[in-house]
N, C-alpha and C positions, 0 to 999 in steps of 0.2 A: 410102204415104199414111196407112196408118192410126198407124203411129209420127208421124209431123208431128202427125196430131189430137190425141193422146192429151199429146204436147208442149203443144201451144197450149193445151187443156184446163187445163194445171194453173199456165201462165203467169200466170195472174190472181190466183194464189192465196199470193201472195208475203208476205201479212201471219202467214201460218198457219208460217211459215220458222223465226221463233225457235221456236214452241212444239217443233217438230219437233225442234230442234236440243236443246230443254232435257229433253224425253224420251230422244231420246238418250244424252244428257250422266246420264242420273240410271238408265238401262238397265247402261253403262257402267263408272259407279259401284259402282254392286250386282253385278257382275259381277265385277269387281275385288277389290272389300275385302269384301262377304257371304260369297263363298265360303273366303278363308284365315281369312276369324273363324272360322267353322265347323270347318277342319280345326284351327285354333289348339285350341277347343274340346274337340275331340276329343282333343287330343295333348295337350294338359292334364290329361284326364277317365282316360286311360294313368296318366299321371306320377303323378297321384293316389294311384291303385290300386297300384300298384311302391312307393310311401312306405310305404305300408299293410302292406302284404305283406313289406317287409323290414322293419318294427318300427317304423320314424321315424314314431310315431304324431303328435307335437307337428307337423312337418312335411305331413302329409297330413290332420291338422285343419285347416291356415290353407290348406293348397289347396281342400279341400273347401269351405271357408269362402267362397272368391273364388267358384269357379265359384258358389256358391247363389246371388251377388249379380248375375251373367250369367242363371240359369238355375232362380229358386226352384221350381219346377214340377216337374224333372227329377227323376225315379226312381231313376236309376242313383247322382246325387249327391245325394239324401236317403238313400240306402242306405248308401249309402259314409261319410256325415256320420255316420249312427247308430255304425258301426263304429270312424270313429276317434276319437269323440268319445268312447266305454266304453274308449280304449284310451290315450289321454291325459286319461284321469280327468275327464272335464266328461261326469257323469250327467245332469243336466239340457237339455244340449245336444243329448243323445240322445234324449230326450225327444222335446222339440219337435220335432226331423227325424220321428220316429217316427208323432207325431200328424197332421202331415203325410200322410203314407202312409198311415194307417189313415183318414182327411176320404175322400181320394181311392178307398182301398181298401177298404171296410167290410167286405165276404168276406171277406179274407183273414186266414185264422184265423193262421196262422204271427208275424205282426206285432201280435196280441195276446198270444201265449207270449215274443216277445221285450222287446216294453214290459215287460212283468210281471217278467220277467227285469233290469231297469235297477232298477223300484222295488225291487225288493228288495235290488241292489245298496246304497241307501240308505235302506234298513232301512224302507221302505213297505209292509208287508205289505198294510195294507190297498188301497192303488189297485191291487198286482198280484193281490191276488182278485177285486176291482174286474174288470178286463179280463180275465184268466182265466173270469169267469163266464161272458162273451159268446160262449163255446166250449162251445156243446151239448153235444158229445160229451165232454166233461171231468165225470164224477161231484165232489158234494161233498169223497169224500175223496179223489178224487186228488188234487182241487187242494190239500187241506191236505198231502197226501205231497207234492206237488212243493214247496209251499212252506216245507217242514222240510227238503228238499234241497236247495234252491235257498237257503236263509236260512244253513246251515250251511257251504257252499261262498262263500258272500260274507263270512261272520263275520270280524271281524276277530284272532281265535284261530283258531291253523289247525293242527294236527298228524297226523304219519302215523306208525305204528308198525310193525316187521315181527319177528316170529320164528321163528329159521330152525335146522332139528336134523335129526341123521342120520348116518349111518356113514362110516367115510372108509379109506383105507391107505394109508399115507405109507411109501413105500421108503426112505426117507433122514431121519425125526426129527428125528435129532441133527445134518446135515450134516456127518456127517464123512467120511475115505478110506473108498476100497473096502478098502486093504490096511492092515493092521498093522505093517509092516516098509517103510520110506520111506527114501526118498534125503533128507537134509534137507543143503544147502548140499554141503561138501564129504565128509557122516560119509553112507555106507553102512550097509545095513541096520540106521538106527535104528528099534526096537522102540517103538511105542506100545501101549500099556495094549488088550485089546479090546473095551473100550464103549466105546472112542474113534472105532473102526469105526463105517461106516455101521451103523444099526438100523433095521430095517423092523418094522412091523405092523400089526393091524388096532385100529381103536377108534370111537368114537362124537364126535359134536361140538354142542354148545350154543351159538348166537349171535344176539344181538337188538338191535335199535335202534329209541331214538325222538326224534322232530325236532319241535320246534313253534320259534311265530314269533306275532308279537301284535303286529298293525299301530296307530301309535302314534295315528294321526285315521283315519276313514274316507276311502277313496281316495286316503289321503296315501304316499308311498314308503316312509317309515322303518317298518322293523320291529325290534322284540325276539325274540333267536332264540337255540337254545338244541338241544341234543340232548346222548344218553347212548346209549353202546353197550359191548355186551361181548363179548366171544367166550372158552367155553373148550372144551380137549380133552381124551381119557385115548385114551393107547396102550395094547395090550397089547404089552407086551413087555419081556423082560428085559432086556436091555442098556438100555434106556432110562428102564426105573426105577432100574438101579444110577447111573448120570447124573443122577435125580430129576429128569427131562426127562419122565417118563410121561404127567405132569399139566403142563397148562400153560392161563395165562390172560389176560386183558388185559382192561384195560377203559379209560372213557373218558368226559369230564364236559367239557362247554363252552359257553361263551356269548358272546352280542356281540350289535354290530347288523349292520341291512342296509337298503344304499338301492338300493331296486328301480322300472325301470321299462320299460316293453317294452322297450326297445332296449340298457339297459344292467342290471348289478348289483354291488353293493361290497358285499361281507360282511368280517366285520373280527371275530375269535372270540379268546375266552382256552383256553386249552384245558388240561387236565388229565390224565395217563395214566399207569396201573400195567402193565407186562406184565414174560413172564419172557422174556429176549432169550437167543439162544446159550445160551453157557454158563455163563451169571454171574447165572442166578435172579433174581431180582426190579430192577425197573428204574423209576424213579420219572422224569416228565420234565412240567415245565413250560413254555407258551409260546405267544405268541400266531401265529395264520395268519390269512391274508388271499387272495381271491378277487375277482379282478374278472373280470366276461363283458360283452362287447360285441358285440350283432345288427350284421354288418357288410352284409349281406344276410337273406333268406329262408332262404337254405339254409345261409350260412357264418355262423359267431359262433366270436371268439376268446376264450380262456379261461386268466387269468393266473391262479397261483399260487404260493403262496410262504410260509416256516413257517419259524420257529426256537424253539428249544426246549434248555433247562436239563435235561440227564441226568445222573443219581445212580444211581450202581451196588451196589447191599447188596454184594455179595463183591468184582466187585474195581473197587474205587476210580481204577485206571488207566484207568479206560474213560470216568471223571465228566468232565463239558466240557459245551461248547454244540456242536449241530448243527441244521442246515440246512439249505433247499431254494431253488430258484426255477425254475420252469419254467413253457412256454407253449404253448399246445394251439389246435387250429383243428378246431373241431365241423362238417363236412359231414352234410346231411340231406338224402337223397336217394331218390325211387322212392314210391309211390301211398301208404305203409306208414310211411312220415316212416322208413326205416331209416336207419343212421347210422355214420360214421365219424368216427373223434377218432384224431388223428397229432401227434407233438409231442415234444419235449424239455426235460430240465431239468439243472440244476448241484447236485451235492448237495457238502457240506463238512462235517468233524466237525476243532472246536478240543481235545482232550483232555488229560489229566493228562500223559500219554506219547505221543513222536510214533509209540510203536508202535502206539496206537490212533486216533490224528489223519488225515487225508487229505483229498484234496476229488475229485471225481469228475464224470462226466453220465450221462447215462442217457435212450433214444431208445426209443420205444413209442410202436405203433398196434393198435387195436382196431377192430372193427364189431359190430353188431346188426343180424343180419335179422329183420325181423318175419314169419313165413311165413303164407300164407293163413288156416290154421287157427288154431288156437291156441301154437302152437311159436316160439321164440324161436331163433337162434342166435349162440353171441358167441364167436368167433375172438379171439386175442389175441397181441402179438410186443415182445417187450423187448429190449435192450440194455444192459449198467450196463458201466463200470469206473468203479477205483478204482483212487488213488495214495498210500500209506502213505506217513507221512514217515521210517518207518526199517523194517528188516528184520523179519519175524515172528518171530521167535526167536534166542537170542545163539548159535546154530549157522550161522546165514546171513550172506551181506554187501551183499547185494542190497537195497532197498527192498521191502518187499511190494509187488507188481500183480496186480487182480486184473479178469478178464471176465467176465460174467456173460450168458450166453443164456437165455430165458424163451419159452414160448411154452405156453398155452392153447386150451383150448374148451370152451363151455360150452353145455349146451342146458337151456330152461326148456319145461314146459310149464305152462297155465294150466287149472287142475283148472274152478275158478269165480273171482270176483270175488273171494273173500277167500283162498282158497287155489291154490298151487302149489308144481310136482316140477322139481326140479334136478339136474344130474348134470354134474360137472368134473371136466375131465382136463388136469395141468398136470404142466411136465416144466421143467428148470431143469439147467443145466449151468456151473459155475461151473473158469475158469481160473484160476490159482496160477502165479507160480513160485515160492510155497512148498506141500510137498507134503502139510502141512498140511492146507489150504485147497482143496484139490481135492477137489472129488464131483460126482455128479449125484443128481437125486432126481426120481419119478416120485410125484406124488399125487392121492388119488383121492375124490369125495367125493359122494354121494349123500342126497337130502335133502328133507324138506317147508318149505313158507314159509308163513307165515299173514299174510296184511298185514291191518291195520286202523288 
């Protein structure tokens, strides 16, 4: 009975039916489509951050851009806006996200050293002492220290210099046989000279480089770029001065441009270089190189190269021609330390006077860097090369020259302070022939300080 009453109770109440129905009808609804806009949102606000993070900065600006227009309020996407807006070059954009944050966040001191950090990206010194000051704990002159560090690191003049000296001992100098007495082709016991022998000894070493670049507008990609390096040696040793191999040098002048931007970079250089090669003293080579890197990810970026170059030999002129490279590298960045692996291959070719110095070749090499807790570095290293001469090494053979070449490396750094560090490498090199010529190995050894500035 009391179900019947609780029925006829609500029997009268039949005008109140649509409203019922339209509450429903609107419950429903927001049940429906509220909650996938939300996860949409969410799985947006992801994609975002993954653009970000693997370089597509233009890409994760116009998503940050939407979600603001869903969600001007949100934290995560005014944070996210500041970020990739410094990262596809829209200073201003980061700005406003920034003041944003700071309306909302007045405490937080962090988002006044990052504002300050934007203006002076566009040479506003004064608003980022402006907002710098709003930090207590910030004395007058740090803020002027930060903002000669901070001003110098946005400058559109940018260069870094390092040089680097110390001891070394190279088993093998000259690259030549272990033996003086060689099978060449079908003649037994031919006699070569014996400073034609391997020569070991101990010596010293001088080398240094500097790079600069001069961005053409503020924020803009293009740069003017430019570096010089040289490196030279002295052996102790007799065999190797009768060679006048003792001393040896090289150096190196180039320039170009480059369009750079988080996700990619084109460098395009002329290059200019003196060294003493083998056995034929002084070597003159011009020619231009090129480099493109592309962020395919956070962790992975592919890295093209490629060079040719006009070589002049002072003694012997059969070696004058063009050579060559091209090769392709995939940069892994991996573990808390950004450590790093590069693995890759390339086609080398030399066109010369004589096909006895002509051939074309590849050569397969990977390396790493661990970065260790402390201050210590390590870099493992593993080559590969042959070579295909287009005729015999000597008119005692009938073969074409071939040759293999094994390399392998390690290297440890340690970092004394900020401007200086100790080096120490150990490389070993095993080169195959079947002419007997051209067969050696050679162990060398090098110890050393680096001064970077």
């Amino acid at each position: 009975m009391a179900a019947d009453e609780f029925l006829k109770k609500f029997q009268g109440a039949r005008p109140l039916t649509p409203i019922i129905m339209f509450f429903c009808l609107v419950c429903a609804f927001v049940c429906v489509f509220a909650a996938p806009a939300s996860a949409d949102f969410a799985s947006d606000l992801a994609l975002a951050g993954e653009l970000l993070r693997s370089g597509r900065a233009e890409d994760a600006y116009r998503a940050y851009l939407a979600l603001l227009s869903e969600e001007p309020g949100n934290d995560e996407v005014n944070l996210g806006l500041t970020r990739a807006a410094m990262a596809s070059s829209r200073p201003y954009q980061a700005i406003l996200a920034y003041e944003r944050l700071i309306a909302k966040y007045p405490a937080e001191l962090r988002l006044y050293r990052e504002i300050a950090e934007v203006y002076m990206s566009i040479g506003d010194a004064g608003s980022a002492t402006r907002y710098l000051s709003r930090d207590a704990s910030l004395a007058p002159d740090d803020i002027s220290a930060w903002a000669s560090r901070v001003g110098a690191a946005y400058s559109r003049f940018q260069s870094q210099g390092k040089l680097r000296f110390g001891f070394l001992y190279d088993g093998n100098g000259n690259q030549g046989p272990d033996s003086s007495m060689l099978t060449i082709g079908n003649f037994r016991n031919v006699v070569i000279p014996g400073e034609s022998t391997a020569q070991s000894g101990f010596g010293g070493w001088l080398a240094g480089g500097y790079d600069a670049s001069y961005r053409t507008s503020r924020g803009g990609p293009w740069h003017i770029v430019g570096d010089a390096h040289f490196y030279a040696r002295l052996i102790d040793s007799d065999g190797m001065r009768s060679l006048d191999q003792d001393y040896s040098q090289w150096y190196r002048l180039a320039g170009g441009v480059r369009y750079s931007t988080p996700a990619a970079l084109l460098d395009l250089r002329l290059k200019g270089e003196i060294f003493d090669y083998d056995f034929y003293n002084t070597v003159y080579s011009i020619g231009p190189e090129i480099t493109y890197s592309k962020m395919l990810s956070r962790t992975l970026r592919l890295v093209t190269r490629a060079g040719l170059e006009r070589r002049e030999y002072v003694r012997n002129g059969d070696h004058d021609g063009i050579y060559g490279y091209i090769g392709q590298y995939a940069r892994f960045a991996f573990g808390p330390r950004a450590d790093e692996f590069i693995i890759g291959a390339r086609y080398l070719w030399a066109d010369a006077e004589t096909d006895r110095a002509s051939y074309d070749g590849w050569e397969v090499s990977a390396s790493m860097r661990f970065k260790l807790k402390s201050r210590w570095e390590i870099t493992p290293s593993l080559s590969y090369t042959e070579e295909r001469y287009d005729a015999p090494a000597t008119a005692l053979e009938w073969d074409d020259r071939r040759d293999k070449r094994f390399r392998a490396g390690l290297g440890v750094l340690y970092r004394i302070n900020q401007a200086w560090s100790a080096e120490l490498d150990y490389s070993y090199a095993r080169n195959f022939s079947n002419s007997a010529l051209y067969e050696y190995d050679r162990h060398l050894v090098t110890l050393g300080l680096i001064w970077s500035f």
